[in-house]
mmCIF file as gemmi writes it, N, C-alpha and C atoms, coordinates in Angstrom:
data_model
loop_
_atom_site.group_PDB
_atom_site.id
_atom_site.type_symbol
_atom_site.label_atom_id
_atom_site.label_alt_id
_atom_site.label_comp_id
_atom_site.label_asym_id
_atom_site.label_entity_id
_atom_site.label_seq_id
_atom_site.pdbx_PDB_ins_code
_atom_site.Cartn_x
_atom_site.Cartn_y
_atom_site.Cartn_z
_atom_site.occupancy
_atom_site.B_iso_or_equiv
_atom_site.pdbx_formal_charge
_atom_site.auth_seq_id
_atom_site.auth_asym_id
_atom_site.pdbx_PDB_model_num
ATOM 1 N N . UNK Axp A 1 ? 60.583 71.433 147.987 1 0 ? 1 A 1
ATOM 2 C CA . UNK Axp A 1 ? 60.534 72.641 148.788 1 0 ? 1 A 1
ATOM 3 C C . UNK Axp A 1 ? 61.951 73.171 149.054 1 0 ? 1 A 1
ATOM 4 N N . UNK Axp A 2 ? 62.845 72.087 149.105 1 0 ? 2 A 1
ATOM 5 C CA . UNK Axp A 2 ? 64.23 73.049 149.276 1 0 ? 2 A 1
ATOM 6 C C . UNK Axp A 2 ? 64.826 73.331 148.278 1 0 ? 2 A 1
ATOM 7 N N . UNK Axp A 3 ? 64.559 72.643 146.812 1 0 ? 3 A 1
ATOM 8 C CA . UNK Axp A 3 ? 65.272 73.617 145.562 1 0 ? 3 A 1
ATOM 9 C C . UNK Axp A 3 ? 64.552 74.918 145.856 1 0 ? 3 A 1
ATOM 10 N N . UNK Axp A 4 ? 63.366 75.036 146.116 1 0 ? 4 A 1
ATOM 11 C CA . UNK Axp A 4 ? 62.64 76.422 145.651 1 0 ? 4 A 1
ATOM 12 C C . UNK Axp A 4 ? 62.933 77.108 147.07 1 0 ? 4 A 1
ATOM 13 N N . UNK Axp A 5 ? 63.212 76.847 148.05 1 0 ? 5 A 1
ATOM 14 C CA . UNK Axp A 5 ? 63.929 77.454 149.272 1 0 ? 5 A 1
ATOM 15 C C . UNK Axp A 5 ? 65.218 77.929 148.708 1 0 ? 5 A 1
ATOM 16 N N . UNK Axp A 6 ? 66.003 77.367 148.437 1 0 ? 6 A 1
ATOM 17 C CA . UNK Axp A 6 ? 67.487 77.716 147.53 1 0 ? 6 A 1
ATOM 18 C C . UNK Axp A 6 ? 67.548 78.543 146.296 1 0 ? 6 A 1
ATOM 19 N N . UNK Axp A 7 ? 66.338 78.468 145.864 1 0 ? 7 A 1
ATOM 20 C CA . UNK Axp A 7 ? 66.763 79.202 144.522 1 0 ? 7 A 1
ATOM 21 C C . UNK Axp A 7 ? 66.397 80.918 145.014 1 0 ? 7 A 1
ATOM 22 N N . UNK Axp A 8 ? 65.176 80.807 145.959 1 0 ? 8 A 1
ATOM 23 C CA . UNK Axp A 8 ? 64.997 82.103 146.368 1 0 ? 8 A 1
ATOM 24 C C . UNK Axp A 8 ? 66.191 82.813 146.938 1 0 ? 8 A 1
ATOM 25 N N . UNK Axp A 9 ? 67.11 81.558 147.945 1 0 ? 9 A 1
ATOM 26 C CA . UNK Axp A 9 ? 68.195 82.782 148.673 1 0 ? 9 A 1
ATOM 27 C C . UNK Axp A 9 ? 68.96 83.083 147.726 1 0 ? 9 A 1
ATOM 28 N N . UNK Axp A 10 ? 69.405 82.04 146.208 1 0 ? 10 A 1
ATOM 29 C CA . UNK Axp A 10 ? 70.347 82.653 144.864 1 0 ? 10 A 1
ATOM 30 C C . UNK Axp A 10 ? 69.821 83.728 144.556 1 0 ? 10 A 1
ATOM 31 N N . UNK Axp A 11 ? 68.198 84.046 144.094 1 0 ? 11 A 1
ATOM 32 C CA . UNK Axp A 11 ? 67.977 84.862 143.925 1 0 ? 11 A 1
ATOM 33 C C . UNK Axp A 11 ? 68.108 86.206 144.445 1 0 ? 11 A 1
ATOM 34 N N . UNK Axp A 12 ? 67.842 86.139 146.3 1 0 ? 12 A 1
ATOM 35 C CA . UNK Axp A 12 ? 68.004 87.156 147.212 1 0 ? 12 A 1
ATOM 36 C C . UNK Axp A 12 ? 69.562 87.527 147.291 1 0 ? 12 A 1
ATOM 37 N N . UNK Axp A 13 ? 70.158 86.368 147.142 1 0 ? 13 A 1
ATOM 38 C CA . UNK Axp A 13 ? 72.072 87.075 147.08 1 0 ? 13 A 1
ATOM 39 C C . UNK Axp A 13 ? 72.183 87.814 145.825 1 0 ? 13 A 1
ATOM 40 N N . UNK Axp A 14 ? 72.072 87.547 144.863 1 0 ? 14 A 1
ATOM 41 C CA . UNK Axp A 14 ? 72.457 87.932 143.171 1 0 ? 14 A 1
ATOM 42 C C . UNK Axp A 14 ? 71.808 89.729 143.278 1 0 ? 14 A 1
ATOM 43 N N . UNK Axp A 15 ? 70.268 89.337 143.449 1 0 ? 15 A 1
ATOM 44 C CA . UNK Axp A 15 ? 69.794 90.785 143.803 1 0 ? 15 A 1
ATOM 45 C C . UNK Axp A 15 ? 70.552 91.865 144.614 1 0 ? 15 A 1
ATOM 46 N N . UNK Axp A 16 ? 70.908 91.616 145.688 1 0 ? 16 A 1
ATOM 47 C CA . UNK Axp A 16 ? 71.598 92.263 146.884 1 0 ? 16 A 1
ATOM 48 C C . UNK Axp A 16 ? 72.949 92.469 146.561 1 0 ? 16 A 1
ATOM 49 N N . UNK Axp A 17 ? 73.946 91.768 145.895 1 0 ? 17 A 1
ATOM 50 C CA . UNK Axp A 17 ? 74.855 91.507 145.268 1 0 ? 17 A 1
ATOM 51 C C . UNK Axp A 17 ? 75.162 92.936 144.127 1 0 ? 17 A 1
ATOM 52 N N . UNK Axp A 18 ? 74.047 92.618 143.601 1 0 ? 18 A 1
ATOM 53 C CA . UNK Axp A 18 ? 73.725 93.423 141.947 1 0 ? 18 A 1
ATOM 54 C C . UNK Axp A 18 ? 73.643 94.714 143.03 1 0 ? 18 A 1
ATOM 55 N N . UNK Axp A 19 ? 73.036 95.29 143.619 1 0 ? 19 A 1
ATOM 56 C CA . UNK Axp A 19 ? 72.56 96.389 144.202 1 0 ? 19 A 1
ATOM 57 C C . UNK Axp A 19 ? 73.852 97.277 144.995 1 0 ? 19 A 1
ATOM 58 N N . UNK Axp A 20 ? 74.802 96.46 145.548 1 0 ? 20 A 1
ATOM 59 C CA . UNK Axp A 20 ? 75.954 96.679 146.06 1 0 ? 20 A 1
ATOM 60 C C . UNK Axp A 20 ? 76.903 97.167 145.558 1 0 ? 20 A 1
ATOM 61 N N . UNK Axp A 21 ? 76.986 96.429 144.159 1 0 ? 21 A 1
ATOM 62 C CA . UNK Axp A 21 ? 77.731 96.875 143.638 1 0 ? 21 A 1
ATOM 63 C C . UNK Axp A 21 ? 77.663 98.571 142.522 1 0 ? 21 A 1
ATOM 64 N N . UNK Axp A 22 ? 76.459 97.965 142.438 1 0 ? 22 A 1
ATOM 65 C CA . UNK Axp A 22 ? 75.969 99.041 141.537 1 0 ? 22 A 1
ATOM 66 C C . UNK Axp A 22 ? 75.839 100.555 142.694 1 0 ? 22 A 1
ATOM 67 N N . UNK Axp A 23 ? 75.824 100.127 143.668 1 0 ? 23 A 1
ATOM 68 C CA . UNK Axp A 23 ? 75.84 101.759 144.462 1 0 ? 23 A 1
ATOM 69 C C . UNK Axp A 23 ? 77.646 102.239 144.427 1 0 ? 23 A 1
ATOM 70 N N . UNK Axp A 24 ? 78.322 100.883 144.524 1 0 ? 24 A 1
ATOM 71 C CA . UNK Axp A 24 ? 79.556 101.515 144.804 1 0 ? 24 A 1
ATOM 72 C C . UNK Axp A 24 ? 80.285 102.463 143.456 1 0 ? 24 A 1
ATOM 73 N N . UNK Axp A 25 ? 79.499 101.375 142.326 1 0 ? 25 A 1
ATOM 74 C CA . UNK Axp A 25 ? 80.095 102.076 141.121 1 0 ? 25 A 1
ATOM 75 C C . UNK Axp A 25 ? 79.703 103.527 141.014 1 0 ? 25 A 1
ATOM 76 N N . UNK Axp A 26 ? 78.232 103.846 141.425 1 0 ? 26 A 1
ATOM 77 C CA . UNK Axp A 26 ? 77.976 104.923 141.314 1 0 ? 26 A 1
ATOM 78 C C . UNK Axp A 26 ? 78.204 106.113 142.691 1 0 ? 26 A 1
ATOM 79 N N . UNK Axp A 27 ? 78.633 105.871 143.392 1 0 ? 27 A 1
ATOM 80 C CA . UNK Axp A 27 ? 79.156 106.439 144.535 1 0 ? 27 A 1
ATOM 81 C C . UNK Axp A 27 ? 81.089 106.899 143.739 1 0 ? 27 A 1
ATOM 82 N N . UNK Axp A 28 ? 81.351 105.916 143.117 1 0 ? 28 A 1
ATOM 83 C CA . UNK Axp A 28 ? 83.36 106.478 142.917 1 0 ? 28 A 1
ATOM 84 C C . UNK Axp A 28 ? 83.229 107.078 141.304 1 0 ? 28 A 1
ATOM 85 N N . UNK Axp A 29 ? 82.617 106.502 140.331 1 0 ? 29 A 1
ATOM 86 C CA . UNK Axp A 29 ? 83.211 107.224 138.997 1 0 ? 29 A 1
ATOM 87 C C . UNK Axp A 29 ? 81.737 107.381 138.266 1 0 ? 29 A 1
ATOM 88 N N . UNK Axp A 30 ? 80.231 107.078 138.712 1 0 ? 30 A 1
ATOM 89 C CA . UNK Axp A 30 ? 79.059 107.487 138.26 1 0 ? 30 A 1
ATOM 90 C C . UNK Axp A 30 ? 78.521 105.99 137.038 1 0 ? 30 A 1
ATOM 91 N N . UNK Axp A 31 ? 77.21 106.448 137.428 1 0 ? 31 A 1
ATOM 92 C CA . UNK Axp A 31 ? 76.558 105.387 136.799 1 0 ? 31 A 1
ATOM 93 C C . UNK Axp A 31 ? 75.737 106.263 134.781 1 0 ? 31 A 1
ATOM 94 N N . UNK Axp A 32 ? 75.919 107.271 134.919 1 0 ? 32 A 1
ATOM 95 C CA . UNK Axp A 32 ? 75.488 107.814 133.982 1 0 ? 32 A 1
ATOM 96 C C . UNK Axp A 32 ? 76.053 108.907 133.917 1 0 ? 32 A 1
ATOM 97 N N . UNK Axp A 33 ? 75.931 109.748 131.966 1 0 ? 33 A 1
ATOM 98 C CA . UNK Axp A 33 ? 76.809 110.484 131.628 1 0 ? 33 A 1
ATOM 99 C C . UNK Axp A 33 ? 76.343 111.729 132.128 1 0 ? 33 A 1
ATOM 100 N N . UNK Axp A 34 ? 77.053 112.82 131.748 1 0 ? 34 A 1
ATOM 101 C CA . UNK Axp A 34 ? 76.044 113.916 131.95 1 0 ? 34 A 1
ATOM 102 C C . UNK Axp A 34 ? 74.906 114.422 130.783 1 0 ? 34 A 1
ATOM 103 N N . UNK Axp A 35 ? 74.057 115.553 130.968 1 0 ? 35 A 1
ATOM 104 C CA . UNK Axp A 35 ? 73.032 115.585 129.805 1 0 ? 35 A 1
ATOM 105 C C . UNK Axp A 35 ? 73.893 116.239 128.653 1 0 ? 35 A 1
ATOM 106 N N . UNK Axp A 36 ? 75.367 116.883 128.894 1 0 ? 36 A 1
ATOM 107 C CA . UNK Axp A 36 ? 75.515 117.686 127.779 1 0 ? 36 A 1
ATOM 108 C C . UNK Axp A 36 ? 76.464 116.557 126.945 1 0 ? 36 A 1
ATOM 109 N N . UNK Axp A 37 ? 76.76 115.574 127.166 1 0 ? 37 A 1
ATOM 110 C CA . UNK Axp A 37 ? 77.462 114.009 126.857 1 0 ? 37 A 1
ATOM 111 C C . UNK Axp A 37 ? 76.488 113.633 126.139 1 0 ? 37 A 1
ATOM 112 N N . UNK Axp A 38 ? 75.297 113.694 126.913 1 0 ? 38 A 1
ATOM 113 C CA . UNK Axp A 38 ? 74.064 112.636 126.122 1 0 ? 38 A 1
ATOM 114 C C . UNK Axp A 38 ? 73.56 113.395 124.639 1 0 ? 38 A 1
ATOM 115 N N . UNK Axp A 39 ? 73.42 115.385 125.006 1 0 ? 39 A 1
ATOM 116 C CA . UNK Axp A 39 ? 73.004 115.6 123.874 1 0 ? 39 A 1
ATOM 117 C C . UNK Axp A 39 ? 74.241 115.695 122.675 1 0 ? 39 A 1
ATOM 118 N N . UNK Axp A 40 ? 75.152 115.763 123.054 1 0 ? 40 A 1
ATOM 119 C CA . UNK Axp A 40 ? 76.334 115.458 122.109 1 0 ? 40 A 1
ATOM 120 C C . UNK Axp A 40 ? 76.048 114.515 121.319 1 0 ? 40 A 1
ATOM 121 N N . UNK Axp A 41 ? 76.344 113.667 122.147 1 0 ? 41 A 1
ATOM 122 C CA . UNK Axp A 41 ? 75.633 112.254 121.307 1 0 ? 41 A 1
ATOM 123 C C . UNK Axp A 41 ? 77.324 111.264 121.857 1 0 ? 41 A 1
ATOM 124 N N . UNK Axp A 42 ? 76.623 110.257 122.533 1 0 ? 42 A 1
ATOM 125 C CA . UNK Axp A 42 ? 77.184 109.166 123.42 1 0 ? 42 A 1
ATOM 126 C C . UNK Axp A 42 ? 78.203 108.656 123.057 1 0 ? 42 A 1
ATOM 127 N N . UNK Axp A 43 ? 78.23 108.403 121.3 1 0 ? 43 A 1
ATOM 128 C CA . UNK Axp A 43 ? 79.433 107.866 120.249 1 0 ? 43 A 1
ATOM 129 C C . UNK Axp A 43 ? 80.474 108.665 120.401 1 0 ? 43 A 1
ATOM 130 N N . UNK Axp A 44 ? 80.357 109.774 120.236 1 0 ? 44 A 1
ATOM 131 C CA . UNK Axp A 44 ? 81.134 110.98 120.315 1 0 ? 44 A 1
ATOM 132 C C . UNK Axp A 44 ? 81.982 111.638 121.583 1 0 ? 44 A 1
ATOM 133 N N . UNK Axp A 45 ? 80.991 111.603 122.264 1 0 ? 45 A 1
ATOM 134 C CA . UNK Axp A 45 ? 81.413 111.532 123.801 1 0 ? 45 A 1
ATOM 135 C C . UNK Axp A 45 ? 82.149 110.767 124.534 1 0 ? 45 A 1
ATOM 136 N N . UNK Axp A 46 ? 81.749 109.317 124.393 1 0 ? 46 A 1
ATOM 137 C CA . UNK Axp A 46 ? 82.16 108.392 125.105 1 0 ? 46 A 1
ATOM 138 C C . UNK Axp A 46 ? 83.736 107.141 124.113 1 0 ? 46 A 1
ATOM 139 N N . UNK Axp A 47 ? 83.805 107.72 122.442 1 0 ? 47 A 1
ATOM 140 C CA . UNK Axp A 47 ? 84.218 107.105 122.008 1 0 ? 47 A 1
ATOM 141 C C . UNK Axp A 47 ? 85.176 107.68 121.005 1 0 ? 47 A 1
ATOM 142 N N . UNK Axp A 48 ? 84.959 109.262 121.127 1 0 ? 48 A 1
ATOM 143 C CA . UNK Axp A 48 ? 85.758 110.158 120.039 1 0 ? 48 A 1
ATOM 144 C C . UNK Axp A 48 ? 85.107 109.853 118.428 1 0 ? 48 A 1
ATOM 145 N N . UNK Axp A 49 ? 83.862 109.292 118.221 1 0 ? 49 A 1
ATOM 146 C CA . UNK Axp A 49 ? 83.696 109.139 116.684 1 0 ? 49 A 1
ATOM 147 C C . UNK Axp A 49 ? 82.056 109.514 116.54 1 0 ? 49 A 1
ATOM 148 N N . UNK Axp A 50 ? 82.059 109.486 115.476 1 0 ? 50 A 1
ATOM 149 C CA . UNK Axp A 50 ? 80.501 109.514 115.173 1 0 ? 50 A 1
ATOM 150 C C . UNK Axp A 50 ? 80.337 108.283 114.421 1 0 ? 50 A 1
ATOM 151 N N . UNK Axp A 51 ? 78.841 107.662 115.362 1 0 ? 51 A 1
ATOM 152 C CA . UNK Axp A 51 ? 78.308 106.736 114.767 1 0 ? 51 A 1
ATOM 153 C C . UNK Axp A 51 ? 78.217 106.708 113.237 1 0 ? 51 A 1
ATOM 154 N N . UNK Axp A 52 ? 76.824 107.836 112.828 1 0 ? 52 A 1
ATOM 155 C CA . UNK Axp A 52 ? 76.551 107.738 111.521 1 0 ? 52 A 1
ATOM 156 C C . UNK Axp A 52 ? 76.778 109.116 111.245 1 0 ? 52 A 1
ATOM 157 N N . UNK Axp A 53 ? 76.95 109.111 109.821 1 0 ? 53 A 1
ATOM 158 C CA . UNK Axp A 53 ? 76.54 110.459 109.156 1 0 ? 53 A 1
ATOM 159 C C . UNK Axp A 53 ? 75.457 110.199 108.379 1 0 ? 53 A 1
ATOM 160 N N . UNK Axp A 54 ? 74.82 111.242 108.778 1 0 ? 54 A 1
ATOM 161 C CA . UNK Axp A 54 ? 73.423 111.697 108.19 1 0 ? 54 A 1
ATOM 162 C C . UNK Axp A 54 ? 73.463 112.758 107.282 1 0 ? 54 A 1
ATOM 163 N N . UNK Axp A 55 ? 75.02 113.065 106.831 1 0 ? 55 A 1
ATOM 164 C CA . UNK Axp A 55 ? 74.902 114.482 105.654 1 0 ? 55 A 1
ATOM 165 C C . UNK Axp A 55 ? 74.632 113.521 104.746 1 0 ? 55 A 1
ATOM 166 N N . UNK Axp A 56 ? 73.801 114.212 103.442 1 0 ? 56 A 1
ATOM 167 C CA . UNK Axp A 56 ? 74.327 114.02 102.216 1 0 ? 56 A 1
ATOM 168 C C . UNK Axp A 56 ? 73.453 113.228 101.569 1 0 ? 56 A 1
């Protein structure tokens, strides 16, 4: 009963943890791109290249 008492509060910290952080990231520099990034296409946007070419 107390591993499974313990593993729940790891679990309840890690969760709460994960959640914290993830608001702060998205509160200072954003958690996602914008839509005209996304329809660009993400490679391009986020990396200066294109994945694939599809000419030809």
């Amino acid at each position: 009963m107390n591993q499974l008492i313990g593993s729940a509060i790891a679990w309840g910290l890690a969760i709460a943890g994960t959640l914290i952080v993830l608001k702060i990231v998205d509160m200072t520099i954003g958690l996602r791109v914008t839509r005209e990034e996304e329809r660009e296409g993400l490679d391009l946007s986020q990396h200066g290249e294109e994945g694939y070419s599809l000419e030809g």
